[in-house]
N, C-alpha and C positions, 0 to 999 in steps of 0.2 A: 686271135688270129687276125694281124691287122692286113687289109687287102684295098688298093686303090679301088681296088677293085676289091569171096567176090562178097558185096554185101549180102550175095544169095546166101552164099552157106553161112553168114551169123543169123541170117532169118528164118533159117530153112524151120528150125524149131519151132516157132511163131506162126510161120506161114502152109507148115503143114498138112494143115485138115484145114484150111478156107480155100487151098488151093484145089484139092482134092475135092470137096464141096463145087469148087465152080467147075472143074471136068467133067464129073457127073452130070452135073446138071447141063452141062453145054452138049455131052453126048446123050443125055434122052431126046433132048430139044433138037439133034443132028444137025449141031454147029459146029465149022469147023473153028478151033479155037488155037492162035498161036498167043504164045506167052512172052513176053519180052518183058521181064520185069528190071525195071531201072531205077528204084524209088528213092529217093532224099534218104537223112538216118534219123529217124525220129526215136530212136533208141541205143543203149549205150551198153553192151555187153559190160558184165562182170564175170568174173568166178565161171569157172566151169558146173553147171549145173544149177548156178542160182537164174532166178528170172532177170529179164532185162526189163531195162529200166524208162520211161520218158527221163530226155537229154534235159535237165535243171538248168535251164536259159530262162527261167522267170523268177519273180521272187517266191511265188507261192511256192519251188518246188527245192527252194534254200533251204535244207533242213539237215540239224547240226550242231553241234556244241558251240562252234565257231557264230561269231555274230555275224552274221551271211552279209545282213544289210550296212552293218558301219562299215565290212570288208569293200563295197561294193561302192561305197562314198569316199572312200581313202583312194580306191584308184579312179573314180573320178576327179578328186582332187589331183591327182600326178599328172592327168593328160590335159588338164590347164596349164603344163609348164610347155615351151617354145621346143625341145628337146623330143616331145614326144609327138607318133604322127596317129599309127594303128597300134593297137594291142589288142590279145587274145588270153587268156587265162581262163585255165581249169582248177580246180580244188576237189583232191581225192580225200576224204575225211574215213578213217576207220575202214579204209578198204571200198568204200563207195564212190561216185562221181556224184560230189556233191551243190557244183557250184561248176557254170559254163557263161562266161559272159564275153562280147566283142566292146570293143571302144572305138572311136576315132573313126579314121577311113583307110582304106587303101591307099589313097592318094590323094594330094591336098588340090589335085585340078581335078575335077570331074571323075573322082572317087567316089566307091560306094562305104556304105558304113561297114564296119569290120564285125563279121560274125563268126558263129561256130561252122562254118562252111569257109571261110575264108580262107588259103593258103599260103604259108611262109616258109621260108628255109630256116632249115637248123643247123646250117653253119656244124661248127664243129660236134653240136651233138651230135652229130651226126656218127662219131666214134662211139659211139655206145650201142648201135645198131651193127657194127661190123664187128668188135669184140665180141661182144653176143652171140651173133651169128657161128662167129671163130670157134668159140666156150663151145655150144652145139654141136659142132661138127665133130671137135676132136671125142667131144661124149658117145659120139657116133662111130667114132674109130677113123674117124677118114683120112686123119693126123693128132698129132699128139701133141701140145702145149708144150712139150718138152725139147720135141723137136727144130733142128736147127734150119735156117733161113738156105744155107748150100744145100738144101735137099730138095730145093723148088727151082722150077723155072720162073726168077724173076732178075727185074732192072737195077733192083737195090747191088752195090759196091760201096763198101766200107771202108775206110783206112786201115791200112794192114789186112785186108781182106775178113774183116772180125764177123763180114756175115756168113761166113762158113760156120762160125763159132756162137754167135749168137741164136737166141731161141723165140720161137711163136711169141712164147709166154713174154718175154725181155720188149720184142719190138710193140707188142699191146700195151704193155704197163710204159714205155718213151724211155726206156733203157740204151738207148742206141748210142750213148756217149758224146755226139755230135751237139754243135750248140744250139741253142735254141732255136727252133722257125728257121733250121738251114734253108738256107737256097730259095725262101719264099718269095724271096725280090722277081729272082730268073722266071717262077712261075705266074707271079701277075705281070710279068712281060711278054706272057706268051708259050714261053718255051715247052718243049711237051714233058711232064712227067716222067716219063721213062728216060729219057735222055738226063733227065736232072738226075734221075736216082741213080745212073751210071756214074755222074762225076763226082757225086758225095766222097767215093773214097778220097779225092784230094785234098780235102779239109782236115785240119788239125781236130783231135777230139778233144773235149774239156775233160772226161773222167774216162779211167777205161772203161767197154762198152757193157751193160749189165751192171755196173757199179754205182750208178747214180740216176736221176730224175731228168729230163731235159726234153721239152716236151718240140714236138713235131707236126707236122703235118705231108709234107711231101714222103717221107722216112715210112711215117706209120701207113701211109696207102698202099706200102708194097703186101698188106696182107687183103690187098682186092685180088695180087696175083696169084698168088698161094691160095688162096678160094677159086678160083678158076681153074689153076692147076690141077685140080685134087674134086673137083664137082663137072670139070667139061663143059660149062656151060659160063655165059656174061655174068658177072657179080650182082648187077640189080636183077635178074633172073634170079639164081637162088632167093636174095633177101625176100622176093616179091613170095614166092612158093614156100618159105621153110618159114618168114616171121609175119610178113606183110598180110598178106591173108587169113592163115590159118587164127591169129589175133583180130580178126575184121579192123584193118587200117584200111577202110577202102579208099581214103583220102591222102594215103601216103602214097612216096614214089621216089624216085632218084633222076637226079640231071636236071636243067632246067628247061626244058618241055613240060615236064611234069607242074613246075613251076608255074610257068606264061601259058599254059592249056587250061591251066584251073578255070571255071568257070568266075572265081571270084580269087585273085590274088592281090597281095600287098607289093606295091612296090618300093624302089629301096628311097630312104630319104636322110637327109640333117641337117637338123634344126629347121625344117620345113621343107626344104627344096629338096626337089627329086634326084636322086644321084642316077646317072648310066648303070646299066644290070649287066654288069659282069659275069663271065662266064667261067676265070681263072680256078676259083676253088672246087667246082662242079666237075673239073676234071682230074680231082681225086676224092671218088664218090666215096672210099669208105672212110676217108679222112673230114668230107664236108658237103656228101652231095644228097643229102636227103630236105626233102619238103613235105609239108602236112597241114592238116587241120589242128585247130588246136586240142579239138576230140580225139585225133589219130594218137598224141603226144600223152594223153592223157591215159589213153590205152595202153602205151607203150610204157607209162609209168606203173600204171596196175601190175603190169605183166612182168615189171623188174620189183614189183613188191611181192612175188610167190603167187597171183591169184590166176597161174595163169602157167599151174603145173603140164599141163596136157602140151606145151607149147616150149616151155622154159624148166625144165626140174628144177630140182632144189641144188645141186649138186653145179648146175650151167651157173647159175645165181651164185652162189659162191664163186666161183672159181669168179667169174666177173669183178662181183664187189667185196671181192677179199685186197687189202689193201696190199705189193707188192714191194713200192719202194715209198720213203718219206718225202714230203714236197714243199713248199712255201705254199702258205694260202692263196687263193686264186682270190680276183677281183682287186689286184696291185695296190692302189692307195686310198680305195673307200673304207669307209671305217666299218662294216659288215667286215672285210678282212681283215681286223684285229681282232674278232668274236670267233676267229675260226682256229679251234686246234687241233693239231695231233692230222694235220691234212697228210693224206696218202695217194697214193694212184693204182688201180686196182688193173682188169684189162679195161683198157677205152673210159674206165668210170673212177669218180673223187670219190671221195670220205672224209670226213673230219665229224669234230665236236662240236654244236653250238650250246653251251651254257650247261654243258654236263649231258646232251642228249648225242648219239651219234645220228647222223644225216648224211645220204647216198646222195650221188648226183653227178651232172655236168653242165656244162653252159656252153653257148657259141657264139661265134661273131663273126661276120665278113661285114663289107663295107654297105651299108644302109639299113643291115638284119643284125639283131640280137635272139639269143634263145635260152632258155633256161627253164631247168629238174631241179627239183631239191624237194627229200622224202626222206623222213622214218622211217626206215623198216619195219622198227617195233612196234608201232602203232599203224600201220601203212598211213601214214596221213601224210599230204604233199600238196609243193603246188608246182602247176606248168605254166611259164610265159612264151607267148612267143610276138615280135613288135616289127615293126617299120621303122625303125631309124638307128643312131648310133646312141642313142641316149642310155644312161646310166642307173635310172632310178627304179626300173624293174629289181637289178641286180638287189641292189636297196633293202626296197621291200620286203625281199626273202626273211631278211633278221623282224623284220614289224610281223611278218605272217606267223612267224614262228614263235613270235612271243604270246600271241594269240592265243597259238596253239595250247605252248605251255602255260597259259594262266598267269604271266610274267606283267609287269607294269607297264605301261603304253609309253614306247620312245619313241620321239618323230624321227624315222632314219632319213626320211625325205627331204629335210631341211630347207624346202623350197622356200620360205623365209628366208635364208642365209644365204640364198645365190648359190648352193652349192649341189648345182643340177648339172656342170662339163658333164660333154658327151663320152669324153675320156675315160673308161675305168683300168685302164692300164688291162692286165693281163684276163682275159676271159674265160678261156677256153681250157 
């Protein structure tokens, strides 16, 4: 997507009976005692009913089939290159969070170092949280994935009027037959999303609508209104109530306040220098408006690998990452996109093959942020990045982690020898 532009209740189990401990003891002693509990996350839920864990931000707590430590030297080696500023990475191993580390800084002037508290945007991951959401809801009865787009109150206008005729399911999986990234110019110019999703119908379509792959951003935000429509209530409201908490993201959020409030954020850069923090994509939140820790990301990956029934069934999880139409591999002209087959598009989320295994996911981009999922299902193993700049070699890495994984021969996909670190990865998102 190119652009010029509460922790109580995952505690409550933990904190239990110490809390109860110190009432007692504060009411024999007849002290009045108020509780304002705000504490850091020194723990990382899993699984419904497994213990929580200390967050693996050290080596001692690397532990894994995967070599923790050579992983751990490979992306120090990347953020030697001019391209990279901050990075965040988590690694889910076998359904655990097994590896939490920051790089770099926030910002290359009077930045802090980049940690597991640090906050970045997920750009277009950010469609995998509103999909989801969507899969939810209709599981809930409150609409139906089958259901056509003239049955809402929204701004979308198609050619020929095809959004009478098109479906939840179509506009999630970027069925919309419009060309690629319509209108994305008019929106980092300013203009308001709903007014843009009115004029869409004057464009010619490349396939009819429902027939083909073509992927969006202003198009697919019409299902924030369709969630509004049918909940009564702002879009980051629901996500915050129905996904954000109930998963303890208490470092997630939508818009950029959420963003510039963090106590610790990345700002945008390339190839060093600080780009302006655009606010164009942020105003279509379920297209591109979410930000987080890298912890938050990494939760959010557990909880699209099943571990995280009580939240997401099995039945949300399919309908998500069931693949709906066929696509061109994502990541344009890096050579990870010639290792990717059989690419699909699910609701909001990819699929393809790497080297015989299947692997879920999505990635993002606006101007100074990149982001990226990519998971097994089969194994739950995965990793999360999230960075400060427009560089390229995160994407990369995916195929090096994965070869890891599978016990595969070590290829440098990094090629930072060869000069071949452009910021450029052609299509991201």
């Amino acid at each position: 997507m190119p652009e010029p532009g509460s922790l109580l209740q995952a505690w409550k189990p933990h904190l239990k009976w110490g809390v109860v401990s110190v009432l007692v003891v504060a009411a024999i002693a007849g002290v009045a005692l108020s509780i304002h509990p705000k504490p850091s996350r020194p723990v990382a839920p899993l699984a419904v009913g497994e213990p929580a864990q200390p967050l693996p931000t050290a080596p001692s707590d690397w532990h894994g089939k995967i070599g923790y430590k050579a992983l751990d030297a490979r992306f120090k080696v990347m953020m030697t290159d001019p391209s990279m500023t901050g990075l965040a990475v988590a690694v889910v191993e076998d359904g655990r969070l097994s590896f939490v580390k920051g790089y770099g800084v926030t910002a290359t002037q009077d930045g802090r170092p980049v940690d597991s508290e640090t906050v970045f945007r997920w750009a277009s991951l950010s469609k995998t949280v509103s999909a989801t959401l969507a899969a939810r809801l209709a599981s809930e009865r409150l609409f139906s994935l089958s259901d056509t787009l003239g049955g809402f109150d929204t701004s979308l206008r198609l050619p020929g009027d095809a959004q009478n005729s098109l479906t939840i399911e179509q506009l999630l999986s970027q069925r919309t037959g419009l060309g690629k990234n319509a209108f994305d110019g008019r929106l980092e110019d300013g203009e308001d999303p709903a007014t843009i999703r009115r004029s869409l119908a004057t464009l010619h379509t490349v396939c009819p609508p429902g027939a083909c792959h073509t992927y969006q951003n202003i198009a697919f935000d019409t299902i924030t209104e369709v969630i509004q429509d049918r909940t009564h209530q702002p879009y980051a409201q629901t996500v915050e109530e129905r996904l954000f908490k109930p998963l303890g993201m208490i470092g997630a959020s939508i818009g950029q306040g959420g963003l510039t409030g963090a106590k610790s954020w990345a700002k945008p850069h390339r190839q060093g220098r600080v780009l302006p923090l655009s606010d164009a994509y942020y105003r279509l939140p379920a297209a591109a408006g979410v930000n987080s820790t890298i912890v938050d990301l990494a939760l959010w990956m557990q909880a699209q690998m099943g571990l995280r029934p009580d939240v997401l069934s099995p039945s949300v999880l399919s309908d998500v990452q069931r693949p709906r139409v066929t696509t061109m591999a994502p990541y344009g002209r890096l050579p990870i996109a010639r290792q990717l087959k059989n690419a699909g598009y699910g609701l909001g989320m990819r699929s393809f093959t790497y080297k015989g295994h299947r692997l879920v996911g999505h990635s993002g981009g606006v101007s100074g942020y990149r982001s990226t999922m990519m998971f097994d299902p089969a194994t739950r193993t995965g990793i999360v990045m999230l960075w400060n700049s427009d560089a390229n070699l995160p994407f990369r890495f995916q195929a090096e982690f994965f070869d890891r994984v599978y016990d595969l021969p070590f290829q440098d996909w990094l090629e930072l020898k060869n000069g071949a670190s452009a910021a450029d990865p052609g299509e991201v998102s």
